[in-house]
C-alpha positions in Angstrom: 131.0 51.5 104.1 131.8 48.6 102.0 127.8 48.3 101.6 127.6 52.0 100.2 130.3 51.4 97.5 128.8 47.7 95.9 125.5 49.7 96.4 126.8 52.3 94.4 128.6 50.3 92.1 125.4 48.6 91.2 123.6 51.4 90.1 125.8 52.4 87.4 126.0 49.0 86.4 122.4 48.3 86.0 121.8 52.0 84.7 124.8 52.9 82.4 126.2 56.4 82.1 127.1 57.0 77.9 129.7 59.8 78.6 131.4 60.9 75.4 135.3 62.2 75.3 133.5 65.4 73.1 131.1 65.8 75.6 133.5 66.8 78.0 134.7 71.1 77.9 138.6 71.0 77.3 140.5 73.7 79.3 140.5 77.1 77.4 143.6 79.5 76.9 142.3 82.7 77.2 145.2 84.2 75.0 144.1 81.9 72.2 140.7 83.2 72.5 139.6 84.5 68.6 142.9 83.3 67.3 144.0 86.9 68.2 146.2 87.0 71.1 148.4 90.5 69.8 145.2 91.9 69.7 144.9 91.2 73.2 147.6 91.7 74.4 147.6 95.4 72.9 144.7 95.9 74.3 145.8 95.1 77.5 148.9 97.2 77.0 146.6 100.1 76.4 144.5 99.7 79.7 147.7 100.1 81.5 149.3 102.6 80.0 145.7 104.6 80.6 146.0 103.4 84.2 149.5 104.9 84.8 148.7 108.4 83.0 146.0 108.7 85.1 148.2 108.1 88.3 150.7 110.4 87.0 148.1 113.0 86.3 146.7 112.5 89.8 150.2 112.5 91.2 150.7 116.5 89.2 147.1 117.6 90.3 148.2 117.0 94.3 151.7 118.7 93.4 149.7 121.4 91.7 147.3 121.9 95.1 150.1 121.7 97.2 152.3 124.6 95.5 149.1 126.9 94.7 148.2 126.7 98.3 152.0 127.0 100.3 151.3 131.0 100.4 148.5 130.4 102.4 150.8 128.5 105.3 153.2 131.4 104.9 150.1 134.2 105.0 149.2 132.7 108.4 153.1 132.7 109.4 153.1 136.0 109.2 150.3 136.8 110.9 151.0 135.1 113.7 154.6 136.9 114.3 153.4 140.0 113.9 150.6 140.4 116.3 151.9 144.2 116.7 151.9 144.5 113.2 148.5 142.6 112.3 146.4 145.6 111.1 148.9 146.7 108.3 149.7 143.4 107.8 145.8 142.5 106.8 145.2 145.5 104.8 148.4 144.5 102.3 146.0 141.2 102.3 143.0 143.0 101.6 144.5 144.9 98.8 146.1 141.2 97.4 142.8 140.3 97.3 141.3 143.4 95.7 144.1 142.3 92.7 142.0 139.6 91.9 138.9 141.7 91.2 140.2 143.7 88.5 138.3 143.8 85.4 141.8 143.7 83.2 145.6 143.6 83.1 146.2 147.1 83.8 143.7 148.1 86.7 145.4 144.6 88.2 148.8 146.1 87.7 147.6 149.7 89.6 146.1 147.4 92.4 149.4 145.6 92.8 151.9 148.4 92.7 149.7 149.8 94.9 149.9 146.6 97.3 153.6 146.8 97.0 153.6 150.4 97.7 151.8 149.8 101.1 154.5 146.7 101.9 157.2 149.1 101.1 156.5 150.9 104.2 155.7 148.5 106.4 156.4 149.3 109.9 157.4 145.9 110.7 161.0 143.8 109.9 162.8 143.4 106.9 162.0 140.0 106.6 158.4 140.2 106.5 158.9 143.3 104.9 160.4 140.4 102.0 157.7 137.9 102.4 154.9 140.2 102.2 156.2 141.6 99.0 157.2 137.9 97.5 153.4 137.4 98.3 152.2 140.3 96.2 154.0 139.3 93.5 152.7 135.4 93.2 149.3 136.7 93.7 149.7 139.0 91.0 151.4 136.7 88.9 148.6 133.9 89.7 145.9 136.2 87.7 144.5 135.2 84.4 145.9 138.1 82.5 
């Protein structure tokens, strides 16, 4: 091994290596970059202030999913405990559903009192009685007019 390093040590000496201290790349801080570090730094700032509103915004859209679609759980609910009860039960759906095809604000309001009308004499308990109504109404109150 001692062979290898006088080898080695002879080549440079017979074949010089002219290194200059300017020739070598100094380290760089990247916050000194341009001389404008605020700017950088505001610019950073921004991108993660972008990157949080858009969590939050995700955050609301799932919320917003999650409460616009709860009535369906509860549609189902209801279905399922009133097997006796299922065919009224599916026309007050049907005529929820016909509230969404109205052309305006007042043929939707004739198709929901009409709904409501038909829950109002439901055959079945109070409670669903409740729930069916309290259905009606947010799908009413979901329309666009």
């Amino acid at each position: 091994m001692n062979n290898d390093k006088g080898k080695l040590s002879d080549y440079f000496t017979k074949n010089p290596v002219d290194i200059k201290l300017s020739d070598i790349p100094q380290p760089v801080n990247v916050w000194d970059l341009g001389g404008n570090s605020s700017q950088m730094e505001k610019e950073l700032a921004e991108a993660y202030e972008e990157k949080e509103r858009y969590k939050k915004d995700v955050l609301n859209t799932l919320k917003n999913i999650e409460s616009n679609t709860l009535y369906l759980k509860e549609m189902h609910v209801i279905v399922k405990e009133n097997t006796q009860h299922q065919e009224e039960i599916l026309k007050i759906y049907n005529q929820m559903f016909e509230m969404a095809t109205a052309n305006d604000k007042n043929e939707a309001r004739t198709k929901y009192r009409k709904a409501l009308d038909t829950a109002k004499n439901f055959t079945g308990d109070i409670e669903t009685t409740g729930k069916l109504m309290k259905l009606i109404q947010d799908a009413y109150e979901f329309l666009p007019f």
